[in-house]
Residue, then its C-alpha position, 0 to 999 in steps of 0.5 A: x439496353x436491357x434493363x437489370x432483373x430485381x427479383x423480389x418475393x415475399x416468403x414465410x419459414x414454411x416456404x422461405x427454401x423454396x421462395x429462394x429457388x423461385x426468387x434466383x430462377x426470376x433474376x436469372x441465375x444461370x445466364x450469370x453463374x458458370x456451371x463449370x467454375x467453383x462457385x465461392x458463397x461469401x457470407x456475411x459475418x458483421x458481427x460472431x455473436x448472433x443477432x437478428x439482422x446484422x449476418x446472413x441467415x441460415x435459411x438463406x444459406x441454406x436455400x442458395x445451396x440448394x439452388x447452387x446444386x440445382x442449376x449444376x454448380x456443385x463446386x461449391x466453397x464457402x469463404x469467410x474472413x476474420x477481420x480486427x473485430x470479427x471471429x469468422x469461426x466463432x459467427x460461424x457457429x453462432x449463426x448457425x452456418x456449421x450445420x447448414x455447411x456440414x449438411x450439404x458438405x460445402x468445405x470452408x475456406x478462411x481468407x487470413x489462414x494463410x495455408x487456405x488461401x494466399x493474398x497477391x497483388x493485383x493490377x487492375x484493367x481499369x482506373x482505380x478511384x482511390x484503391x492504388x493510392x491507398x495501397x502504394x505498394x501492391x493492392x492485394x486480392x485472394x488469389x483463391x478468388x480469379x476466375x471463380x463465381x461468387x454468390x453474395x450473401x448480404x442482409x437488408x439493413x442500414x450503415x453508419x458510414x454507408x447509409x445502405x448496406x447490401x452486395x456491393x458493401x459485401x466484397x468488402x469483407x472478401x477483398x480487403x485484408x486486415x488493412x482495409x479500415x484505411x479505406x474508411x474515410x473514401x468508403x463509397x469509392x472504395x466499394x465502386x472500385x472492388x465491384x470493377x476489380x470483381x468484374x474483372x476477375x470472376x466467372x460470374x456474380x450473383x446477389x441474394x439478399x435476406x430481407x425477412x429480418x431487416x436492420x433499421x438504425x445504427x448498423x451493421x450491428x447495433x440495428x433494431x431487427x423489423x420483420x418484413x419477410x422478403x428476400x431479393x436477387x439479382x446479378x446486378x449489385x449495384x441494382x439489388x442494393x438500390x432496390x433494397x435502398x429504395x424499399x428502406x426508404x432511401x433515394x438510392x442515387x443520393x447514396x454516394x456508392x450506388x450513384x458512383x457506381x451507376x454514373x460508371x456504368x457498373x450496374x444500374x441505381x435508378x430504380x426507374x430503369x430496373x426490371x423488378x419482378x415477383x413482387x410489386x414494391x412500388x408503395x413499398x417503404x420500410x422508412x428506415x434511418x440510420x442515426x448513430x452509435x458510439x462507434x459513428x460518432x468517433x468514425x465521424x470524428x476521425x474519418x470524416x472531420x477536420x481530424x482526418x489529418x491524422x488518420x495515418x498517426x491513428x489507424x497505420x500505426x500500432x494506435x490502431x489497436x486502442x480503436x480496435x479493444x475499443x470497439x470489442x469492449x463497446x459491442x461485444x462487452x456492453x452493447x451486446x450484454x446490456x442491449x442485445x441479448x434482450x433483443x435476441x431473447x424478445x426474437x426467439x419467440x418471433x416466427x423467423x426466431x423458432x426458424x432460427x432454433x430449428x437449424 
């Protein structure tokens, strides 16, 4: 069998549009990606105000688009979802995907706009580890979403309850509706079925990670920003989310979702058995770890504890919404203003920072 392609490069601001068409030629984009099927961008929106790490970059954005249009897949539609503690048009504009969309023409489509696109419940070829028991009644997927490419758009960073965060954690914020915090406690379960459902029902599916900026800590939001300027592809998730792991200093296969995924055949996770091209990694680690937040330490609690026995009464009830002001007063009304913003200030002066003004 033929080992998965890893393109990974190291880029600058100067050459970051370039290095991106470089990097996607290296992985091999167009033995994935129909040129005949629209190709949906799924962005990464962790958290709508702007901070260095947490949410796709503008230049990646912008050099996926590019790259899109060079290979000839000119149907091109970005799609972005709101969740209970994300404003998908809000982290639009302030990470400076409006520009970036509006200069290439790429329209947006939102997943819980009901007049853009309609959720149907869905059968899948294969078992589900734990999806359709979570859902008695009907899983459901965007309809938007059969027969379509997708180009993943994640960032390289760390998670509190997934210690990694990359591709395969990215359809999670496509796939799931406005329910999807019941699948928190069986998480890595959870991301091994959605990659079996996307292999299922797109075209084809492609990964380009940004590493110019990656999160060390507490994420996906209260990270620490670290430049180390490198971007990753691949059209294997489970391979580009093992890499990126093994360069933060993980062993990939002791995180649950990249073995699970491996052990079923979706992709690769042993580093060993992937073809890393572009640069060598080898020596590579960033020696990242994840630590905790407030919102970890209550998930700990409340998913992953004893007391998980009382999840329904917590988290399938109107309960939920206690959690859900909680956590928007955290980060957004004290994280954020108290912590963030000086980060945010110390990075405009940075080079990817001044990268980021330009846009």
């Amino acid at each position: 069998m033929n080992k998965p392609k890893v393109a990974v490069l190291k880029t600058t601001p100067d050459s970051v549009l370039n290095d991106i068409d470089r990097l996607c030629e290296l992985a091999e984009d167009t033995k994935f990606l129909s040129n005949t099927s629209t190709t949906i961008l799924k962005t990464n929106i962790s958290w709508h105000y702007y901070y260095p790490a947490a949410n796709t970059t503008p230049w990646q954005l912008e050099g996926v688009i590019c790259r899109l249009k060079k290979i000839g897949c000119d149907d091109i539609v970005s799609v972005e979802n709101d969740t209970v503690v994300t404003n998908a048009p809000k982290g639009e504009r302030l990470n400076k995907f409006d520009p970036v969309l509006k200069k290439y023409n790429i329209p947006r489509l939102y997943n819980f706009n009901k007049e853009d696109i309609t959720w149907e419940v869905y059968t899948p070829k294969s078992p589900m580890r734990v999806l359709q028991k979570i859902y008695p009644d009907g899983f459901k997927i965007p309809e938007y979403f059969l027969g379509k490419n997708i180009v993943h758009l994640p960032t390289m960073k760390t998670h509190i309850y997934t210690t990694t965060t990359g591709a395969m954690k990215n359809a999670f914020g496509g796939l799931l509706n406005t329910r999807r915090h019941y699948t928190h406690s069986v998480i890595h379960q959870t991301l091994v079925d959605l990659l079996q459902v996307q292999k299922e029902i797109h075209s084809g599916i492609f990964a380009v990670m940004d590493g110019t900026i990656c999160g060390n800590g507490p994420g996906p939001r209260t990270l620490f920003p670290v430049e180390k300027n490198y971007m990753l592809a691949s059209s294997d998730q489970v391979a580009i989310d093992a890499v990126a792991a093994k360069m933060m200093g993980f062993d990939p296969l002791k995180i649950e979702y990249i073995r699970l995924a491996h052990d079923a055949g979706l992709g690769i996770g042993d580093v060993r058995d992937i073809d890393v091209v572009g640069e060598d990694i080898s020596s590579v680690n960033f020696k990242f770890a994840v630590g905790d937040n407030l919102a970890s330490l209550i998930g700990d609690i409340l998913w992953f504890s004893p007391l998980n026995i009382f999840q329904k009464l917590f988290f399938h009830t109107p309960l939920v919404y206690i959690f859900v002001l909680g956590s928007a007063f955290y980060h957004d009304y004290y994280w954020y203003p108290v912590k963030g913003k000086k980060v945010v200030k110390k990075f405009e002066s940075t080079k990817w920072g001044r990268l980021f003004s330009e846009y």
